[in-house]
N, C-alpha and C positions, 0 to 999 in steps of 0.2 A: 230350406231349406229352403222361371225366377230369377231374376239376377238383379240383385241389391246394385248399383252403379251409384258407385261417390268416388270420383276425385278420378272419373276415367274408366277406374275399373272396373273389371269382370271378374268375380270370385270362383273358383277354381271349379269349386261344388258350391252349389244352391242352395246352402243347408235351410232350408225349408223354408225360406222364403224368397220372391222374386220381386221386384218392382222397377217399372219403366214408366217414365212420366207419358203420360199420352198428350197428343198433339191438342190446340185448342183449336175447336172446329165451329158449326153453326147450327143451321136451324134445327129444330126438331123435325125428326121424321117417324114414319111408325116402326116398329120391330120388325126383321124383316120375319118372313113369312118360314112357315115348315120348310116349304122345298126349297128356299134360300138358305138357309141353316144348312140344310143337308150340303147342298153342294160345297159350301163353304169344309164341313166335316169331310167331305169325298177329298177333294182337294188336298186337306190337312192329312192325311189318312195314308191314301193310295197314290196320290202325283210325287207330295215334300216330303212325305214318309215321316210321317214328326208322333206317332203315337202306333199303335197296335189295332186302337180304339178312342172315340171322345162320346161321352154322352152330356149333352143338352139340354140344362131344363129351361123355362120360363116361366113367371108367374104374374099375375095382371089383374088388374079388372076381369076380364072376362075367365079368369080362371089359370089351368094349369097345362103345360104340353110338356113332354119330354119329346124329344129329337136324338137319336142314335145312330153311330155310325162305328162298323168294325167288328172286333172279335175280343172274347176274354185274354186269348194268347195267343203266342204267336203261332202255336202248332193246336190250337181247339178255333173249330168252327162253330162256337157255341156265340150267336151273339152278344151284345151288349143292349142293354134296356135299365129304365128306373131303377130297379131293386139292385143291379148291381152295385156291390161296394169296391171303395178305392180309397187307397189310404190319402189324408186331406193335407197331413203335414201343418203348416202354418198355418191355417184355417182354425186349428185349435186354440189357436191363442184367442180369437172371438169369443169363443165357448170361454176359456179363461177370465178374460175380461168382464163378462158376462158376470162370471160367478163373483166377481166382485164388484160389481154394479147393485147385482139382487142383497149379496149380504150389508151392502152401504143401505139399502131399501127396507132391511133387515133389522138398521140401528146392530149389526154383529161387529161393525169394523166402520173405520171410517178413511176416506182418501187417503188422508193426512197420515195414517195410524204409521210410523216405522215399522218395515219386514220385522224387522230383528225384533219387535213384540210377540212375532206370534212363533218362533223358535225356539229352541230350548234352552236356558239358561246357561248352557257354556260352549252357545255358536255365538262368534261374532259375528258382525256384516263392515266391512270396509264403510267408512265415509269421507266427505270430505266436503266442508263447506256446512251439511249438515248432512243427516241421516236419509238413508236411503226409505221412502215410504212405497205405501200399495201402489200409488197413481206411477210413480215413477215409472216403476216395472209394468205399468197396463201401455205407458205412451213413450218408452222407452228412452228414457230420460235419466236413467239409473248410473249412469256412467259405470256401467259393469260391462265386462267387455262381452264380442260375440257368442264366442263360447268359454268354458273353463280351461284353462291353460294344462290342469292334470288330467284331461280328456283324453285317455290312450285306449281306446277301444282293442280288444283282443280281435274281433272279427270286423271288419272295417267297411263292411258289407253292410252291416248290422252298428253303427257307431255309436248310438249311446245305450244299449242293451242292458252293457254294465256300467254303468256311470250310477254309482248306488248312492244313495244319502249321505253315505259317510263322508263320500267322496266329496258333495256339494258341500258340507259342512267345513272340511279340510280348506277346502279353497276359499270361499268364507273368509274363516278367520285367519288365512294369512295372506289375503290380496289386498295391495295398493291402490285404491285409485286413481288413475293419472289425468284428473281434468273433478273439476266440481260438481256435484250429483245436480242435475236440473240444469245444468248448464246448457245442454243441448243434446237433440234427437239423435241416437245411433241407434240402431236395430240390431237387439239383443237375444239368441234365442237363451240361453241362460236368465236373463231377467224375467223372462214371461216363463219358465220353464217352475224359477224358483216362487214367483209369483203362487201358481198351479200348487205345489206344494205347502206355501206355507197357507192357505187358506183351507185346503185339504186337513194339513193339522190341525187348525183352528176348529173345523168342523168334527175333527175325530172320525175323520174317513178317509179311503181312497180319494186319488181324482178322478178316477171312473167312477167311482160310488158316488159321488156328490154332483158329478155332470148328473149321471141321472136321476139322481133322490128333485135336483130343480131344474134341469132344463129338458134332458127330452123324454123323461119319464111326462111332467105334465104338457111341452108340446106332440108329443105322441110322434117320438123318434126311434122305434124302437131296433134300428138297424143300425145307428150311431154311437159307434163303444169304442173302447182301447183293445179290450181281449174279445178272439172271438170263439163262438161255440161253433159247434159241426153244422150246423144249419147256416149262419152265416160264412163260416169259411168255404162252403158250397156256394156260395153267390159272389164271393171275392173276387175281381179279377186280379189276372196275373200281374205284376209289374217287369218292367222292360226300361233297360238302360238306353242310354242314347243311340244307340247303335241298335238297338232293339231285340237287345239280347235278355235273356229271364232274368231277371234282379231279385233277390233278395230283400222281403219287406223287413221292415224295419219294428223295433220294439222301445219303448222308452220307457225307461224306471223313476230314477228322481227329477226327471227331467219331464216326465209328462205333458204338463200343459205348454210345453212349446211346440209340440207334434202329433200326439199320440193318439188322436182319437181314426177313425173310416166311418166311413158313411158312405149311403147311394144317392139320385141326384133328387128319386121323393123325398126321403128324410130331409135334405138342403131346402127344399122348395118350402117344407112346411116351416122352417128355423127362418128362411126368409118371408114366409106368409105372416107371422106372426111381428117381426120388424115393421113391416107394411102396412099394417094392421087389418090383413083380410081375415085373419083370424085371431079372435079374442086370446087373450093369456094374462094368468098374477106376475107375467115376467113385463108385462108394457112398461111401466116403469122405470124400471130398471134398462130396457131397449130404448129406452127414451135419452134417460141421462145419458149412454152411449156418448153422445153424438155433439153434448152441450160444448165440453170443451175442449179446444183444438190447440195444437202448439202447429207452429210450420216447421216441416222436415227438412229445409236448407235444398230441398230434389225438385225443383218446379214448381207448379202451382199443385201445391202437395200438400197436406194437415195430416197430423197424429191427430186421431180422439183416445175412447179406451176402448184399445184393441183394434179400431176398425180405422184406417187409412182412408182420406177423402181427398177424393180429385177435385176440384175447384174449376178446372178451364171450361168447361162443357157449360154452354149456354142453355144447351136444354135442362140442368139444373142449377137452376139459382143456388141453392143450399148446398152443392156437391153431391158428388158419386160417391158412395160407401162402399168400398168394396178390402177383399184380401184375398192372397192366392199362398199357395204353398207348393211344395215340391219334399218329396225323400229320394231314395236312390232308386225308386222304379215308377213314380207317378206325378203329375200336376194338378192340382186346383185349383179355379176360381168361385167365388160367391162375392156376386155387389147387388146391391139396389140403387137407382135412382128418387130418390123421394117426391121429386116432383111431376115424377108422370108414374109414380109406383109401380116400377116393372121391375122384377127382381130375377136376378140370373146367377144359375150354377153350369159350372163344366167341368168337367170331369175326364182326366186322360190316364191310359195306363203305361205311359215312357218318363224316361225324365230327362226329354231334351229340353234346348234352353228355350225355346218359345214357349212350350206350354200353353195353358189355353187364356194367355192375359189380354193377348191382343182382340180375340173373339169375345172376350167376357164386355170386355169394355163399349166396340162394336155396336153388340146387340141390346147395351143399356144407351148408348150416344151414337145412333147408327152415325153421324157425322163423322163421329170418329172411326179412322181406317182401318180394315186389318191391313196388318204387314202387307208390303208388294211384293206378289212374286219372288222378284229379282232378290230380295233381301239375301244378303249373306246365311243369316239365324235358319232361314226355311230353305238351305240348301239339304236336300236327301244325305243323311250321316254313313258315312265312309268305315266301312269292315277293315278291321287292322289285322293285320296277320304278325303276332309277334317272331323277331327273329334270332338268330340266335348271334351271341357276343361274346366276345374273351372276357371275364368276368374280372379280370386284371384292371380295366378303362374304369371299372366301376366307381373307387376313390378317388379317380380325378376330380369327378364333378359333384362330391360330398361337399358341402358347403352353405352357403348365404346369400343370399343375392335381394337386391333392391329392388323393389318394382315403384314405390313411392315412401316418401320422408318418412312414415311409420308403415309400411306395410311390407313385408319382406316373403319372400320364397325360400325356404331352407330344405335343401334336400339332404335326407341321411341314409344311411347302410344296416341294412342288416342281411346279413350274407353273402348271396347275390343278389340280391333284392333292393333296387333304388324306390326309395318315398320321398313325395314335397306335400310340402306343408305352406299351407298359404297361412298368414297371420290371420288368427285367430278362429281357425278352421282345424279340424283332425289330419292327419297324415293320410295319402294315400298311393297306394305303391302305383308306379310307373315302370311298363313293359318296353324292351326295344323294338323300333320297329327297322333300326340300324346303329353302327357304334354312338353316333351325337343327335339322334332323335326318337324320343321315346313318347307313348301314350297312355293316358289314362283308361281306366273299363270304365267307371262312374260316370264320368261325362265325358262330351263330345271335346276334347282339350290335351294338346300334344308341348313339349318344349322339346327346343331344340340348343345344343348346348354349342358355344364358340369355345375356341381353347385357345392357348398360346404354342408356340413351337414346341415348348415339352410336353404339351398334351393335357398339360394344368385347364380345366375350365375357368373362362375371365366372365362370362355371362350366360346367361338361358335369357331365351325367347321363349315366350308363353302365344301358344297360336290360339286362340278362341273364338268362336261368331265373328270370321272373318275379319280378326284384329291380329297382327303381330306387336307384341307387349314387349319389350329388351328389358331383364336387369341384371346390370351391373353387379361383379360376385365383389364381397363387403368381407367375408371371412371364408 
């Protein structure tokens, strides 16, 4: 679900994934040390207020450490350590990718093979230019938009719970493509979602039965699933919105492999031991091909491979940083490795503000590279809204459509009393007032505020975010 930044923007919600290009910096240095980490987590935790909790791994030559900082929730004094689980969000889509790396390894499927192969004879798949294949959907190239456009989650908390196959099918076969498949990099959670599925079919299984029948069944992951049992929903932690209030985790159906798996920050450690190669595995292979081919994401010095996103600036890796982070509506992760000095890192937090742990992940793989300063707007301590009350009469004034860029629009609609915006290509989410022309979201840390005309008609919203005021012009 993190914040994807093209063309300026900041996506309203993080739908599970984030990405910021990092600075290019110099020499190598060593990792920093436990008690460096820690403070770095105190800091994040208890000063910026940006988590509940973060827990830390790292894995090396010399072995394994976890580093913890925090609490399961907000109201349990129960710490945080390794075993704890957190939902990973877009980290799944590695595992995805994964899975079709090993079945290319396999001789089951080939890069090339078109999605619409392995569906069922009266789904279509839009193309255009040519056919939408596996590779597309791993390096997101698909030209299928962010999410499905008939994405109306009934619990919004919860937004793709119900988004059932039929629905994927539905949309399928009556979307247009608006640009040629391979044409260029957009980040899809729908492509890696449908990706997840159609190789699940192929195999005649779940995509939790197939993660673990080949990856953490034989890396020996056994805390790494979609659904959980009583024993692990015992070691869950909480999730916490940006304000750091209890969130609602999240569940995904035909959409799976763009979210759906948890894990804690051992099971990470071992999924990156094994990329690394401190630990053998029949997936090397398949970890291997990963990495071979790269398109560039148009974001910096930035590369798609399949699945896993590689920074390029960082002198201390010749070959690039591997890494990917995710986000849902109560948690962040990271997991990267370095290859050229094999240190591999996971972080793990239970909020879903907008820093999330991308800046630290990076850090402690290119300590060159900074974490955020201080001063940053993103790491200011998040602001308790007190919603207020409003004549519910104002309400259609500001019903409408508003530009933020040449294809990307804010639409806000009505239902009751109830105002929701919709960012393009994102789900709807309702907006509270906090007076008649500025209201806030719960999901994230993100407010509009609406200008009018003498009659009280809205002409624009401003979108406030990570200390950006955004203006768009209303269009309908």
């Amino acid at each position: 679900m993190s914040m994807l930044r093209r063309s300026g923007l900041v996506p309203i919600v993080a739908m599970l994934l984030g990405f910021t290009p990092a600075s290019t910096q110099s020499p190598a240095l060593a990792v920093p040390s436990d008690a460096d980490i820690r403070r770095i987590l105190v800091e994040r935790v208890d000063t910026q207020r940006q988590s509940v909790g973060i827990v830390v791994g790292v894995v090396d030559g010399s072995g394994r450490r976890i580093i913890a900082y925090g609490r399961r929730a907000a109201d349990d004094t129960a710490p945080l350590d390794g075993d704890t689980l957190f939902e990973i969000g877009s980290v799944t889509k590695v595992f995805t990718s994964l899975l079709l790396a090993d079945a290319v390894e396999r001789k089951e499927v080939a890069l090339a093979d078109p999605v619409v192969s392995l569906l069922p004879s009266l789904v279509t798949v839009p193309l255009r230019g040519r056919a939408i294949s596996l590779e597309d959907l791993a390096m997101h190239t698909s030209a299928l938009p962010r999410l499905p456009t008939n994405m109306a989650p009934e619990d919004p908390g919860n937004p793709y719970a119900d988004y059932t196959t039929e629905r994927l099918y539905d949309f399928l076969s009556g979307y247009q493509l608006t640009r040629d498949v391979g044409a260029r990099y957009e980040y899809s959670n729908l492509g890696a979602g449908l990706l997840g599925h159609a190789l699940a079919r192929r195999a005649g299984s779940s995509f939790e039965a197939l993660v673990k029948a080949r990856i953490t069944g034989p890396l020996g992951m056994p805390s790494t699933v979609a659904s959980l049992t009583p024993e692990l929903k015992a070691r869950l932690a909480r999730g916490h919105t940006p304000t750091l209030q209890p969130a609602p985790n999240w569940d995904l159906d035909a959409l799976a492999g763009a979210g759906a798996l948890r894990s804690s920050a051992n099971d990470m450690l071992s999924f990156l031991s094994a990329f690394l190669g401190y630990t053998q595995s029949p997936l090397a292979p398949a970890m291997k091909a990963m990495t071979v081919r790269r398109l560039p994401t148009g974001t910096g010095p930035m590369e798609i491979a399949l699945g896993w996103h590689i920074f390029t600036g960082a002198k201390t890796a010749p070959d690039g940083i591997v890494w990917h982070n995710g986000g849902t509506g109560g948690y962040r992760s990271f997991i990267g490795y370095n290859p050229a000095t094999r240190v591999g890192v996971v972080a793990l937090a239970n909020a879903s503000t907008a820093v999330g742990t991308d800046d630290i992940g990076r850090h402690l793989l290119d300590p060159a590279t900074p974490l955020l300063p201080a001063d940053s707007p993103m790491l200011k301590p998040p602001v308790v809204r007190a919603e207020a009350a409003v004549d519910p009469s104002i309400l259609p004034r500001y019903v409408g459509r508003y530009r933020l860029a040449p294809a990307v629009f804010l639409t806000v609609t009505r239902e009751g009393n109830q105002l929701f915006v919709q960012l393009t290509g994102q789900a709807a989410y309702e907006i509270f007032p906090e007076s008649p022309t500025r209201f806030f979201l719960k999901v994230v840390d993100a407010q509009v505020t609406f200008e009018s005309d003498a009659e009280g008609k809205a002409t624009a919203v401003i979108l406030h975010q990570n200390g950006r005021d955004q203006r768009a012009a209303r269009v309908e």
